[in-house]
Backbone as a ProteinNet text record, in pm:
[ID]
protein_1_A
[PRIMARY]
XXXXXXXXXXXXXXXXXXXXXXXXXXXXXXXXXXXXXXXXXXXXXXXXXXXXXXXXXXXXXXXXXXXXXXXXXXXXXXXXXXXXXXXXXXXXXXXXXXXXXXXXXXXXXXXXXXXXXXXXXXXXXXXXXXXXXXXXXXXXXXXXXXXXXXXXXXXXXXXXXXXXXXXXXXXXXXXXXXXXXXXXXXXXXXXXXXXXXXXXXXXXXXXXXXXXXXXXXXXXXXXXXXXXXXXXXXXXXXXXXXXXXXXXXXXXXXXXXXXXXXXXXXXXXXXXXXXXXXXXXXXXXXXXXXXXXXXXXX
[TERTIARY]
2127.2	2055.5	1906.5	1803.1	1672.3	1624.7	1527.3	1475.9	1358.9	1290.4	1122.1	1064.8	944	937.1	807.6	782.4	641.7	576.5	429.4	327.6	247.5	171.6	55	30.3	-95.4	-171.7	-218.4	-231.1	-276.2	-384.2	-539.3	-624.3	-658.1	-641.2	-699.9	-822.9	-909.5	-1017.2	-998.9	-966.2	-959.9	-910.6	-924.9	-848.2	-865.1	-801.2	-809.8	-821.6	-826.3	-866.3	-724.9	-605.4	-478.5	-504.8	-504.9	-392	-298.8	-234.8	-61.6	-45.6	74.8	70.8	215.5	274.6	451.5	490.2	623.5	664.1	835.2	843.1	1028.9	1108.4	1170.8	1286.1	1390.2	1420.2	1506	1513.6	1653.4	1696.5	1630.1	1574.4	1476.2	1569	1681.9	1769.5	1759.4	1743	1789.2	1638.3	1527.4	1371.2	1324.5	1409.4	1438.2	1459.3	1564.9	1639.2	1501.7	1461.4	1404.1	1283.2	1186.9	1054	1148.3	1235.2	1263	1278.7	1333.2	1335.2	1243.4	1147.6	997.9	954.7	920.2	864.1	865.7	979.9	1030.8	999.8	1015	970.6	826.9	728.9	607.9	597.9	636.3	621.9	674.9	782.7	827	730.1	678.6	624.4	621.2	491.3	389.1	366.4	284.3	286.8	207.4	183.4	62.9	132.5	39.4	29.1	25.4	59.9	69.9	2.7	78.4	159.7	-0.2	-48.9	-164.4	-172.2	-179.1	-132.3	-278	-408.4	-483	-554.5	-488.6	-520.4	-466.9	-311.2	-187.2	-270.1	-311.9	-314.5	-460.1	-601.8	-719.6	-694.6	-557.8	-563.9	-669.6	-675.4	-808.8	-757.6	-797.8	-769.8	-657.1	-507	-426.8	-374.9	-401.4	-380.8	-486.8	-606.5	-691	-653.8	-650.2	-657.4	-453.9	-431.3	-257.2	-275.7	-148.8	-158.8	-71.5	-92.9	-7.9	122.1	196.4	323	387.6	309.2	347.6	297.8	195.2	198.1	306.8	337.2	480.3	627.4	593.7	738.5	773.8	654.9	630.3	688.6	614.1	601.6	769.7	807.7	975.6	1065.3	1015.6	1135	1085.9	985.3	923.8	1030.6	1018	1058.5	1234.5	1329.4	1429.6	1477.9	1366.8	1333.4	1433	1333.7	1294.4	1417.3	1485.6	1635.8	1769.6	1741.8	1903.3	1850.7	1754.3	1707.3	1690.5	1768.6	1736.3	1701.4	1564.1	1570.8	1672.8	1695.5	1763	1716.5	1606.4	1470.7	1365.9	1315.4	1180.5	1092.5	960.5	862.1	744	715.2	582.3	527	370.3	320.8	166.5	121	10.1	-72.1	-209.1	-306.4	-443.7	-492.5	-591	-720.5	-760.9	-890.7	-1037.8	-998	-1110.4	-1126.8	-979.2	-1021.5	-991.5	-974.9	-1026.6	-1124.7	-1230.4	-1395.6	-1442.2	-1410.3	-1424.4	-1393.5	-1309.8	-1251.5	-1260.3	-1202	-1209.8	-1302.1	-1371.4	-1466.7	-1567.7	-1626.3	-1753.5	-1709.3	-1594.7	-1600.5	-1553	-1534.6	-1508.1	-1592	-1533.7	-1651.1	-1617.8	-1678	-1713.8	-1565.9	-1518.1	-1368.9	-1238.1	-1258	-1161.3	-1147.9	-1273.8	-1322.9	-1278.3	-1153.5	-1076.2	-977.7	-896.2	-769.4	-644.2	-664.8	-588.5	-528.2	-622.3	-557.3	-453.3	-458.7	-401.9	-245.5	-300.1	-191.3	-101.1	-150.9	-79.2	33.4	-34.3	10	168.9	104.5	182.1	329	334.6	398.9	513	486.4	547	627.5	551.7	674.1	772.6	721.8	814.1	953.6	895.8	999.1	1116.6	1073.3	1165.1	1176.9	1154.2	1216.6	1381.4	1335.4	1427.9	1527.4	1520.2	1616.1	1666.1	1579.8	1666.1	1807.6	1750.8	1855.3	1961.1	1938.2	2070.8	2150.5	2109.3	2164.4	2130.9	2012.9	1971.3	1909.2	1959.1	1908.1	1814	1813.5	1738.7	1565.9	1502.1	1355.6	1285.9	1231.9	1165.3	1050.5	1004.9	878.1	829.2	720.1	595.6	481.3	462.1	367.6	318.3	181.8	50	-14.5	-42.6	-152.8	-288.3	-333.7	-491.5	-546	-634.4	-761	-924	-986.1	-1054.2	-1156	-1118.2	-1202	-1109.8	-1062.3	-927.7	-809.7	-758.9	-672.9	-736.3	-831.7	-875.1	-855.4	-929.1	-949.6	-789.4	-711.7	-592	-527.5	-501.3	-425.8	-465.2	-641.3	-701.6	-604.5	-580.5	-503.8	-350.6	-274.6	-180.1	-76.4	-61.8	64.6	34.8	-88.6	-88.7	-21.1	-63.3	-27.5	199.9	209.6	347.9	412.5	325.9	401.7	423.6	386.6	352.1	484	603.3	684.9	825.8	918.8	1055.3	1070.9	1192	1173.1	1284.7	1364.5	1462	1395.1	1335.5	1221.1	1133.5	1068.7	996.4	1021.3	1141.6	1229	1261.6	1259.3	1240.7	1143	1034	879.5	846.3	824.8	829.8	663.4	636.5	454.7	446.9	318.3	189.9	258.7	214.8	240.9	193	204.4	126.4	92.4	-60.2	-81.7	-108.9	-21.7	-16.8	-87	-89.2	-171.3	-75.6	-101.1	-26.5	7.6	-55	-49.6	62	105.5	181.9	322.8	261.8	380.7	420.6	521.4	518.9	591.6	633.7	718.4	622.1	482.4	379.8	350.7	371.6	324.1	457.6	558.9	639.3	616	569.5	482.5	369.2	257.5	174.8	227.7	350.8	382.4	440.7	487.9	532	473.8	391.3	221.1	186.4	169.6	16.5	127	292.2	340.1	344.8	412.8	414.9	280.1	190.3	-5.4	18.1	44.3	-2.6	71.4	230.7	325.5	305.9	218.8	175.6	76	2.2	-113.9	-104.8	29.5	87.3	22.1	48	56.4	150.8	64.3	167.9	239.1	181.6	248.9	429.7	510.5	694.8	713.4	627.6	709.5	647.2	541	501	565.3	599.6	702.3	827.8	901.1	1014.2	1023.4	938.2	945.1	914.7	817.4	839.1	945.1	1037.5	1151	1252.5	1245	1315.2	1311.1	1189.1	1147	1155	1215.4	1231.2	1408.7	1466.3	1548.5	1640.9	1758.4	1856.1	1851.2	1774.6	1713.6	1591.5	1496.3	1380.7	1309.8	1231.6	1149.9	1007.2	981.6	843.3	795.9	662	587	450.6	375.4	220.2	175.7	78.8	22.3	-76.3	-39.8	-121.9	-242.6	-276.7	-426.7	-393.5	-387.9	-366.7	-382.2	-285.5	-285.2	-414.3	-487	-650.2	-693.7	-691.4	-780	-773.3	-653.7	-597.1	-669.1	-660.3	-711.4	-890.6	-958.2	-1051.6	-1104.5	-1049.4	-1067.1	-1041.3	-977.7	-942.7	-1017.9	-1078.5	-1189.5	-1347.3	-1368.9	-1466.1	-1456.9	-1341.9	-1350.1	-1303.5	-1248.2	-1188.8	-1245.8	-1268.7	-1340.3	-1485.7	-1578.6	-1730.3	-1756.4	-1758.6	-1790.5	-1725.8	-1660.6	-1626.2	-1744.2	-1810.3	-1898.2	-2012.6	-2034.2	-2174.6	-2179.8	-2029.2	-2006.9	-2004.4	-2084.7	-2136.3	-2184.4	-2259.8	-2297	-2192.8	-2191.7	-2092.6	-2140	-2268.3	-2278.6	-2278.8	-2256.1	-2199.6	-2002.7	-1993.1	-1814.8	-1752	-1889.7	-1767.9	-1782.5	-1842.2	-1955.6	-1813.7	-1740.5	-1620	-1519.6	-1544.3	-1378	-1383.3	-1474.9	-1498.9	-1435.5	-1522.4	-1454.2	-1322.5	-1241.2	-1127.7	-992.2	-1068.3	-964.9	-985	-1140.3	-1123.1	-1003.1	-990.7	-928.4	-801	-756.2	-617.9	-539.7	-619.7	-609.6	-634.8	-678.1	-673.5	-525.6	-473	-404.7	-362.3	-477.4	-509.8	-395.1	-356.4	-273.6	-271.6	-357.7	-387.1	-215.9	-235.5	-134.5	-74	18.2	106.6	194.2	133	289.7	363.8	403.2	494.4	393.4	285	224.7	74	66.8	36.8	-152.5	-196.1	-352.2	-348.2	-195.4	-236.5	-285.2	-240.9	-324.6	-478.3	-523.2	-668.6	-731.8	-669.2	-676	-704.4	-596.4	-601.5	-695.7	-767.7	-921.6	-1032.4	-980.9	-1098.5	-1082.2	-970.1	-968.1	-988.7	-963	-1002.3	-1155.3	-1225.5	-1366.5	-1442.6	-1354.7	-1419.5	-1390.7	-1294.9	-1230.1	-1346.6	-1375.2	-1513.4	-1617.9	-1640.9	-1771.6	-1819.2	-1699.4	-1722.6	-1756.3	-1665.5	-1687.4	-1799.2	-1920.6	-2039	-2033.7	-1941.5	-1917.2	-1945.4	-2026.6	-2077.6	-2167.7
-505.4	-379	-406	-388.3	-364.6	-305.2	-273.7	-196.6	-216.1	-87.4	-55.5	-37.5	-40.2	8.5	77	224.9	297.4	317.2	332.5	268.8	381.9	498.7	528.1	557.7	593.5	606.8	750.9	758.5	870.5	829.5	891.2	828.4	997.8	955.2	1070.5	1053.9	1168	1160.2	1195.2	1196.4	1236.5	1128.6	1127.1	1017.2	904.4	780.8	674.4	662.6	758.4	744.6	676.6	719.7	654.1	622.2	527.7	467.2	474.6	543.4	544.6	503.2	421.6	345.9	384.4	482.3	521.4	486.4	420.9	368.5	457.5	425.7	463.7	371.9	340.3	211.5	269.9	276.4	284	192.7	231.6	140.2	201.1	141.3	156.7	256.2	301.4	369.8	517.1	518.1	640	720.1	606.5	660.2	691.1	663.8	677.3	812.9	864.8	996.3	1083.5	1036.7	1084.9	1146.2	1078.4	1084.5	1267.2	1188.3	1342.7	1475.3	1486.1	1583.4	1593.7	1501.8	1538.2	1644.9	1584.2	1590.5	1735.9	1794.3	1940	2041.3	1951.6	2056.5	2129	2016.3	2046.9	2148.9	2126.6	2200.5	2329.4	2371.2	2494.3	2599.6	2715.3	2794.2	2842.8	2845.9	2759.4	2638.4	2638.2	2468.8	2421.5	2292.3	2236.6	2056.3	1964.7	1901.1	1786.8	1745.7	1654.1	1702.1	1643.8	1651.6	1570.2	1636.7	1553.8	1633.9	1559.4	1702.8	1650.3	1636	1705.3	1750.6	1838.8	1974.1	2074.1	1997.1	2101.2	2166.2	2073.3	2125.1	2254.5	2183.6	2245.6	2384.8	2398.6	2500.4	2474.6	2394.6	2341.5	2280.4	2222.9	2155	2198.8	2116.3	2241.3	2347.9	2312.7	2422.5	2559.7	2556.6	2640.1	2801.1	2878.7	3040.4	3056.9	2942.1	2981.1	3031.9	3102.4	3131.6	3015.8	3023.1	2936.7	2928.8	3084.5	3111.5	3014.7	3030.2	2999.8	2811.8	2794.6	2624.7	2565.3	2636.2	2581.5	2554	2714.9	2731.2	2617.6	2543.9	2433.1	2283.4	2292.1	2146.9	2132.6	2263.1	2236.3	2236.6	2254	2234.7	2093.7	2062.2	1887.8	1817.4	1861.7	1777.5	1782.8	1900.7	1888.6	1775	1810.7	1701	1522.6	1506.2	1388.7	1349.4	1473.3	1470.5	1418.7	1507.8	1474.3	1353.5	1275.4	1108.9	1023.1	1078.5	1018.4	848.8	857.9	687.1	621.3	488	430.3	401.4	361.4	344.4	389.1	447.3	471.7	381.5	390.4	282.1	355.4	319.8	352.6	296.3	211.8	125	213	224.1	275.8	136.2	205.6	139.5	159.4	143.8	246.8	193.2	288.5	245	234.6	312.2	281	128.3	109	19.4	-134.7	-154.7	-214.3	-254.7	-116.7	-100	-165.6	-186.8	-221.1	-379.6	-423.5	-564.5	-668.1	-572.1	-682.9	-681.5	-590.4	-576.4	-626.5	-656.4	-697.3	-856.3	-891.6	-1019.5	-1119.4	-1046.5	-1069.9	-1057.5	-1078.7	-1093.1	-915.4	-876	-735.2	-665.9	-790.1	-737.8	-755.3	-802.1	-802.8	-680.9	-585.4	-539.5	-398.4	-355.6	-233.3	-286.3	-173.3	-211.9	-181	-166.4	-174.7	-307.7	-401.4	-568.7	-563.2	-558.2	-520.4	-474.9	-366.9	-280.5	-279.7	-361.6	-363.6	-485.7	-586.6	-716.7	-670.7	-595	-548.6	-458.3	-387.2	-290.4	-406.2	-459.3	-569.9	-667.8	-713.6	-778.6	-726.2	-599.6	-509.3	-475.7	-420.6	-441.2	-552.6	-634.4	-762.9	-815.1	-838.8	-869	-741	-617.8	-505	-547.4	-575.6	-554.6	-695.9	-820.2	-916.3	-915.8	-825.5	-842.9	-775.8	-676.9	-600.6	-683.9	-775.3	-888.3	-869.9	-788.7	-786.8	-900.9	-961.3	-1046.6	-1040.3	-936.3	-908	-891.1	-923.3	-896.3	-788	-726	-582.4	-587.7	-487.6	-457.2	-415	-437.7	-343.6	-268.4	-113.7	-75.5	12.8	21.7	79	166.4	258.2	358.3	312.9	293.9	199.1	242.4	153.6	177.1	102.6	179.6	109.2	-15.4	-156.6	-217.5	-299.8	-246.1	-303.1	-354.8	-313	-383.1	-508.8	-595.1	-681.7	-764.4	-738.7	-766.4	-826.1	-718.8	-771.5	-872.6	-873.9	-947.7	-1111.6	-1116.8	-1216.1	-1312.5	-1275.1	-1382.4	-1346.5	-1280.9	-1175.3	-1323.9	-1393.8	-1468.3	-1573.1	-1605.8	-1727.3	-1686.4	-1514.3	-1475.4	-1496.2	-1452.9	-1419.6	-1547.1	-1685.7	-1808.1	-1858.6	-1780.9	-1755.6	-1690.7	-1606.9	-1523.7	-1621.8	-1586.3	-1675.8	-1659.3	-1781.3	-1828.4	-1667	-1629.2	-1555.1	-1421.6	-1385.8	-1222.1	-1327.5	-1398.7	-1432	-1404.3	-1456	-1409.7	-1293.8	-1173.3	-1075	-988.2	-1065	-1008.8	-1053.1	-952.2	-985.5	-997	-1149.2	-1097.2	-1121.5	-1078.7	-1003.1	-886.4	-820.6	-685.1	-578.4	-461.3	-394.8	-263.2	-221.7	-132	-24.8	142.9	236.3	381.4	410.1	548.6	633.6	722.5	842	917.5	967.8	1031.3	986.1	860.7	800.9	699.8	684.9	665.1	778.5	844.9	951.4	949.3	853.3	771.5	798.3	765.8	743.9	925.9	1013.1	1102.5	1142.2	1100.7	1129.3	1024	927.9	893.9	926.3	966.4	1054.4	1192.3	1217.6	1377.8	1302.5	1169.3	1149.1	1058.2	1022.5	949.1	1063.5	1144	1280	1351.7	1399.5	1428	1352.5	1235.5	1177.8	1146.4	1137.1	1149.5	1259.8	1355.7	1509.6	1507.4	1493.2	1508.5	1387.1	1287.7	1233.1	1243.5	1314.8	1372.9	1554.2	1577	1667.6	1832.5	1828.8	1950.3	2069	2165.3	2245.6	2340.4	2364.2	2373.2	2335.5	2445.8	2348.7	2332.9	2418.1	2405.4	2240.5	2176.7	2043.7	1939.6	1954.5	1902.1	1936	2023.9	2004.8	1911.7	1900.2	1833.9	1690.8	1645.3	1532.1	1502.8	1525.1	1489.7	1457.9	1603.1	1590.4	1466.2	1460.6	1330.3	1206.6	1169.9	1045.9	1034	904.2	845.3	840.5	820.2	827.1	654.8	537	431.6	450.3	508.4	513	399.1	306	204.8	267.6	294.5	298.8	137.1	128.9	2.8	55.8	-52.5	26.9	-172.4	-163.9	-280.4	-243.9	-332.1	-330.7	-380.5	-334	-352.8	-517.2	-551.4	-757.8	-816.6	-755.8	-795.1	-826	-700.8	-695.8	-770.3	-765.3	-849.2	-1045.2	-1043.8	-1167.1	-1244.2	-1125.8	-1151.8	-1194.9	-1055.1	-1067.4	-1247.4	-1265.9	-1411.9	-1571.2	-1552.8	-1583.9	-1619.5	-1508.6	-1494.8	-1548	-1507.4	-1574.5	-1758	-1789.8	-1881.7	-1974.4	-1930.2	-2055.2	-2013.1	-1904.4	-1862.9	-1823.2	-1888.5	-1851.1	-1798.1	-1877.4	-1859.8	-1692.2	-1607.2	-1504.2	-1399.6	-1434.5	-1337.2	-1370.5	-1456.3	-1453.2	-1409	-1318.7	-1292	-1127.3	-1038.7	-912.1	-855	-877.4	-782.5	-861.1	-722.9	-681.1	-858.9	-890.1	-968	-1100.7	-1145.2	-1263.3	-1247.1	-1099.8	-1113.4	-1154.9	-1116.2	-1104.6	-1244.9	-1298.8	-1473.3	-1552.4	-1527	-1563.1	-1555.9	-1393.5	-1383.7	-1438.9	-1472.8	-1555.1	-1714.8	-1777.6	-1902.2	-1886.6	-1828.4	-1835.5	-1796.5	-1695.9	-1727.4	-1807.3	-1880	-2000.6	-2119	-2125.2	-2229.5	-2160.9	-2050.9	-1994.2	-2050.6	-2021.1	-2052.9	-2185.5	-2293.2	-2419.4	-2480.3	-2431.4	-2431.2	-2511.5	-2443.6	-2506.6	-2476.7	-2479.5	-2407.5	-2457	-2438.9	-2459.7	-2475.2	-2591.9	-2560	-2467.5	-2435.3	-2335	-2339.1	-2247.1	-2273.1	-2196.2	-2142.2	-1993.2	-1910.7	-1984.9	-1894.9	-1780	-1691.1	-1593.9	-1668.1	-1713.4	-1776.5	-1870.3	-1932.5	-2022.2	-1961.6	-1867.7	-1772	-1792.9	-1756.8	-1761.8	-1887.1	-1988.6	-2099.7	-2160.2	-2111.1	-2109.7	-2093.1	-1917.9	-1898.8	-2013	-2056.6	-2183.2	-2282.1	-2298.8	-2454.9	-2428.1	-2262.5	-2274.7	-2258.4	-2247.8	-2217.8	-2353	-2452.1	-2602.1	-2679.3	-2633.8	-2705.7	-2737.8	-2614.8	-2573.1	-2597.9	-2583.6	-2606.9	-2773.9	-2829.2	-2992.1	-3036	-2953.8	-2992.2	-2935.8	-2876.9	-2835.8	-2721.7	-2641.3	-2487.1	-2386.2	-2402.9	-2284.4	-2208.8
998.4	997.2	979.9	1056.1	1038.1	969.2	889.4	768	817.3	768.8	804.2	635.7	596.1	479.4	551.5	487.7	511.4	388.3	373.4	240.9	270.7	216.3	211.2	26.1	44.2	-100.2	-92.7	-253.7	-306.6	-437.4	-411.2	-511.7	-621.6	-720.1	-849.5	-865.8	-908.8	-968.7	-1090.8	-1151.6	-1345.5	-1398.1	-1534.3	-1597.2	-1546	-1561.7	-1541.5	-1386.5	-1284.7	-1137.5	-1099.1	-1092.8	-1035.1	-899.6	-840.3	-697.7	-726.5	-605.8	-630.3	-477.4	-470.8	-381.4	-368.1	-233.6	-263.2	-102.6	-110.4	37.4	37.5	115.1	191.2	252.3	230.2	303.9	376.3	496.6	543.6	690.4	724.7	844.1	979.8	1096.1	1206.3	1271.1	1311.1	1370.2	1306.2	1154.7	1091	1077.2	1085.5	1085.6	1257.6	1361.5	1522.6	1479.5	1421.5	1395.4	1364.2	1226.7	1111.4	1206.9	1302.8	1399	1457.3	1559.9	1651.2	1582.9	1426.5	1394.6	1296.1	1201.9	1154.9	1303.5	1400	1491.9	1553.7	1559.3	1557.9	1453.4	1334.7	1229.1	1220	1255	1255.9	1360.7	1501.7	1610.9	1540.7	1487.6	1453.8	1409.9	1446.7	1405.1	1251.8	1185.2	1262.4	1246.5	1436.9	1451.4	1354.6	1349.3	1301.6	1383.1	1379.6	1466.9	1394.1	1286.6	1161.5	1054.5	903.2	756.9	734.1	649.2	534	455.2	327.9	199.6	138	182.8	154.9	204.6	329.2	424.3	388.9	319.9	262.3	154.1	30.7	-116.5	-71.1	17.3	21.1	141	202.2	279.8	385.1	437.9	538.7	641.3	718.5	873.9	897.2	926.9	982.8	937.7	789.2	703.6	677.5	750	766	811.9	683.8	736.6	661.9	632.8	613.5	467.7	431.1	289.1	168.1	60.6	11.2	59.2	46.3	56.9	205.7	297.9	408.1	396	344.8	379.9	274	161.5	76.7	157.8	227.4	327.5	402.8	489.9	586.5	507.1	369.5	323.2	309	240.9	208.8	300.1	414.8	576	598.1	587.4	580.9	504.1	398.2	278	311.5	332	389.8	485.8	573.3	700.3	630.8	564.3	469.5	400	317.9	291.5	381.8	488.9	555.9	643.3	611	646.6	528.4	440.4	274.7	319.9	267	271.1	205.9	227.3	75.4	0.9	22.4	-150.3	-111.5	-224.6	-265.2	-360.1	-347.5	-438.3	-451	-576.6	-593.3	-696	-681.6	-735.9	-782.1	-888	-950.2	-1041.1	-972	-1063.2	-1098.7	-1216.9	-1279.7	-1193.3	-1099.6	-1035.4	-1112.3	-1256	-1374.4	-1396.8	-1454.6	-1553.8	-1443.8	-1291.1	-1147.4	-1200.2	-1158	-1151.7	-1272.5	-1385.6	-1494.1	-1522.2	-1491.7	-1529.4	-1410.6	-1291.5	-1167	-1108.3	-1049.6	-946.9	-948.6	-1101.5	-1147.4	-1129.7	-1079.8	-1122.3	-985.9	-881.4	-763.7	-630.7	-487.5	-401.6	-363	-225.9	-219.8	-171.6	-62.5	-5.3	-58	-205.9	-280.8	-391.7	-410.3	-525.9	-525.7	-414.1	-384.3	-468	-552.1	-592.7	-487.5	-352.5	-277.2	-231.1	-233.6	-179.4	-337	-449.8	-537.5	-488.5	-498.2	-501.6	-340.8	-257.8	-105.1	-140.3	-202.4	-223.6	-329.7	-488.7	-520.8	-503.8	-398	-351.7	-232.8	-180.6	-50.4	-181.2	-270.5	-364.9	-429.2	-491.6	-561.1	-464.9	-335.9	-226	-202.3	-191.8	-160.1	-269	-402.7	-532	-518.3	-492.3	-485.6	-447.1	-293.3	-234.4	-210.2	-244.6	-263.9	-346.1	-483.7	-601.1	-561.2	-485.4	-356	-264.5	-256.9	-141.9	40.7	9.6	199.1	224.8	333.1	400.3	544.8	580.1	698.8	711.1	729.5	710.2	749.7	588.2	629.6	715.3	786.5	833.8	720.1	724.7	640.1	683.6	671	752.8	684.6	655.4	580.6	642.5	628	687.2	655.9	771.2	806.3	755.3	647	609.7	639.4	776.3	784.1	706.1	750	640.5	581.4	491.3	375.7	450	587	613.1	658.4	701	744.1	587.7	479.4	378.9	282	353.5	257	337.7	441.6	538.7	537.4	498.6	505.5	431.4	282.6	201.8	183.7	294.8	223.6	225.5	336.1	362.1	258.5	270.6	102.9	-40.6	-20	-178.9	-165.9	-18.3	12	-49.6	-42.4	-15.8	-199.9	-298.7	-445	-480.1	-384.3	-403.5	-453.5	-528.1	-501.9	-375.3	-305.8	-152.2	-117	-171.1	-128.9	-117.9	-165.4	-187.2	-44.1	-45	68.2	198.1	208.4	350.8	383	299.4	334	380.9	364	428.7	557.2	661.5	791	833.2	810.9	789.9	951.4	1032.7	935.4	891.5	814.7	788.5	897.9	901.9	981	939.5	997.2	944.5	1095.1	1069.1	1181.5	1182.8	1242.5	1252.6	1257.7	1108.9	1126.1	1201.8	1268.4	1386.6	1504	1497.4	1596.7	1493.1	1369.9	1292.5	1202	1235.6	1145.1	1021.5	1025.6	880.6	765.1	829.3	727.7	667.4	733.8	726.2	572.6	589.8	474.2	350	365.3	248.5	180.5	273.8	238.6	136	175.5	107.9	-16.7	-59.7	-172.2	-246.2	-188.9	-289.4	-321.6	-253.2	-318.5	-443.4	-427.2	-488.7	-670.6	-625.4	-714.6	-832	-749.3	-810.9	-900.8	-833.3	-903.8	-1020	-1000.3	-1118	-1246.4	-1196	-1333.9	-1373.2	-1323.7	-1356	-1446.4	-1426.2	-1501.6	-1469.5	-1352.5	-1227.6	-1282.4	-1349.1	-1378.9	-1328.8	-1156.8	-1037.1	-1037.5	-1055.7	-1105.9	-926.9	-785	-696.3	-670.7	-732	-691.2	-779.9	-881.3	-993.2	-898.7	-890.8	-852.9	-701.4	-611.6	-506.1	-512.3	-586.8	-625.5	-684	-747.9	-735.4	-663.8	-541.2	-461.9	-377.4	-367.4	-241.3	-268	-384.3	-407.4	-392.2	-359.2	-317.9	-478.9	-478	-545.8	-608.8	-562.3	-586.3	-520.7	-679	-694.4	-774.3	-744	-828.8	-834.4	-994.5	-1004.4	-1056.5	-1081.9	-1112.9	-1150	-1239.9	-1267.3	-1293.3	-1249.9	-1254.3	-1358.4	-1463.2	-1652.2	-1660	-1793.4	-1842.1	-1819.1	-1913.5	-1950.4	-1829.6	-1723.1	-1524.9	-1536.6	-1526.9	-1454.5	-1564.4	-1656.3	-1753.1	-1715.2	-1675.7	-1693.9	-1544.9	-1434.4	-1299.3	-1315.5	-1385.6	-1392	-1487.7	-1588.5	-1598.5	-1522.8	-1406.2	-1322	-1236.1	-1170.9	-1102.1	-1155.9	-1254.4	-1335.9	-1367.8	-1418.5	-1429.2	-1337.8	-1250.2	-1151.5	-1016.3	-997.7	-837.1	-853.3	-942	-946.1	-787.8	-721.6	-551.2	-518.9	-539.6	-533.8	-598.4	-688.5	-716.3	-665.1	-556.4	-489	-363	-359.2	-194.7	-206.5	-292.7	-287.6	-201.3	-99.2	28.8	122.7	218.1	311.6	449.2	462	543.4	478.7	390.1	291.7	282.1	266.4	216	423.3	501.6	623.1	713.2	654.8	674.1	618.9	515.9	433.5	442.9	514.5	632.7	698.1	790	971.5	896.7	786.5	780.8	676.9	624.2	595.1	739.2	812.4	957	1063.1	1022.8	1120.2	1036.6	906.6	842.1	892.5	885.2	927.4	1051.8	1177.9	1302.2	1372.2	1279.2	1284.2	1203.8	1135.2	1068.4	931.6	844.7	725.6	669.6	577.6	445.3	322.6	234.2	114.8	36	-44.9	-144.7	-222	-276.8	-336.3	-436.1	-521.7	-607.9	-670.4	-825.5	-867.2	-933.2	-993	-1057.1	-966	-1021	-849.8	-898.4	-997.2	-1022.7	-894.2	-863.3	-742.6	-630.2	-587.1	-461.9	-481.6	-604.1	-619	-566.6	-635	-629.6	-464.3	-386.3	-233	-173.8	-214.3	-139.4	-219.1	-283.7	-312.3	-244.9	-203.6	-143.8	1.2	60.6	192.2	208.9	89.3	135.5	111.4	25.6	31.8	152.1	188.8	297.6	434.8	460.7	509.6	519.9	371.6	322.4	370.9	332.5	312.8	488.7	565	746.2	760.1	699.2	713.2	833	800.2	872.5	760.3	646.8	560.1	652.8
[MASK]
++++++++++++++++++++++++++++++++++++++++++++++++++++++++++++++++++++++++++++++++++++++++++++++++++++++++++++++++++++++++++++++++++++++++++++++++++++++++++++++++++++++++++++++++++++++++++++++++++++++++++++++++++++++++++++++++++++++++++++++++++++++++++++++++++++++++++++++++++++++++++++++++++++++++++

């Protein structure tokens, strides 16, 4: 059986500034299904032409001129939708974009300093740790709703960090990963409705029809995850002390001078050493930027 997993995010402004990072697992046949009749629902009067719930929540773009009553009516024939295609798992990975900005960012180069390479990296293990311990053997897809910029950025080190994984969770990651346009993956468009859900309800939405739907929309094997203070603390020392060269790569034409020679080392086919503990990843973008350095391609 093939398995797809779909990924989008949901960012807070209050409080600790959550990323929430929520995906869907199911088999490529039953998300075949899932497209033709999303796909109908929307068309159903009234149309609207794709699901973004923050057009939904602001009543704006396709939601422009609708009343609550009626964009609720929509989200919950969506969300039905979503039901009689019950994924088999749900995920969702959170992380405090404060206390990021605070611990990591200051201590890293410019295209690392999103807590999305974070939290992308995070979310693809949580996955295949999952469903290893289930006994699937088949290799998931992984597919992200593009973020200009950041997908270049995460992808750069994603398969080094992959090779850091136990070997059995490894084999379940079908790299590269990929990242799709809503608009044409509409898988993504039902993650979108259960990132923004899930955001709100821990953010403590006293809205019960947005409380009760976040519920609904999660899978009967639901995994949450939150990537901890100590994490970032532990990363941010990391970075400081073993990747100095990461904090001198702050402007955008220095961090992309760094991409060009870490995928020239890629496509020659470098591969830095590896090992269980995930500091070795770090460790990796150091040795591919000496590697380099030393052939006098800085």
């Amino acid at each position: 059986m093939d398995l797809s997993a779909y990924f989008d995010d949901s960012s807070s402004d209050t409080g600790e500034r959550d990323l929430v990072f929520a995906g869907l697992v199911n088999s490529d046949e039953a998300w075949r299904q899932f497209a033709v009749a999303w796909r109908a629902a929307l068309a159903k009067a009234p149309t609207i032409t794709h699901l973004k719930m923050s057009e939904a929540n602001a009543l704006r773009g396709q939601f422009a001129s609708w009343t609550r009553d009626a964009r609720d009516q929509k989200l919950q024939i969506l969300a039905e939708v979503l039901d009689r295609f019950r994924p088999r798992w749900t995920f969702d990975v959170s992380i405090s974009r404060a206390q990021y900005a605070s611990h990591v960012a200051p201590a890293t180069a410019r295209g690392l300093s999103t807590p999305h390479f974070a939290a992308t990296f995070g979310a693809v293990s949580i996955v295949a740790r999952c469903l290893a311990s289930e006994g699937i053997t088949a290799p998931v897809r992984f597919v992200f709703d593009v973020q200009e910029g950041v997908d270049k950025d995460v992808t750069l080190f994603f398969d080094y960090m992959v090779e850091n994984l136990d070997p059995v969770s490894r084999k379940l990651i079908n790299i590269p990963i990929g990242y799709g346009d809503e608009m044409q993956d509409l898988p993504l468009q039902a993650a979108d409705m259960l990132a923004w859900h899930i955001r709100r309800q821990r953010q403590g939405d006293k809205d019960l029809t947005v409380t009760r739907r976040a519920k609904f929309l999660r899978s009967n094997r639901h995994i949450e995850a939150r990537v901890p203070l100590d994490m970032l603390i532990r990363w941010s020392a990391i970075f400081s002390q073993v990747l100095p060269i990461l904090q001198t790569l702050k402007s955008k034409g220095k961090w992309q001078r760094f991409r060009a020679i870490v995928d020239q080392a890629k496509s020659a086919g470098f591969r830095p050493p590896h090992g269980e503990d995930p500091s070795d990843t770090l460790t990796n973008i150091r040795a591919a930027w000496d590697e380099f350095e030393n052939k006098g391609m800085r």
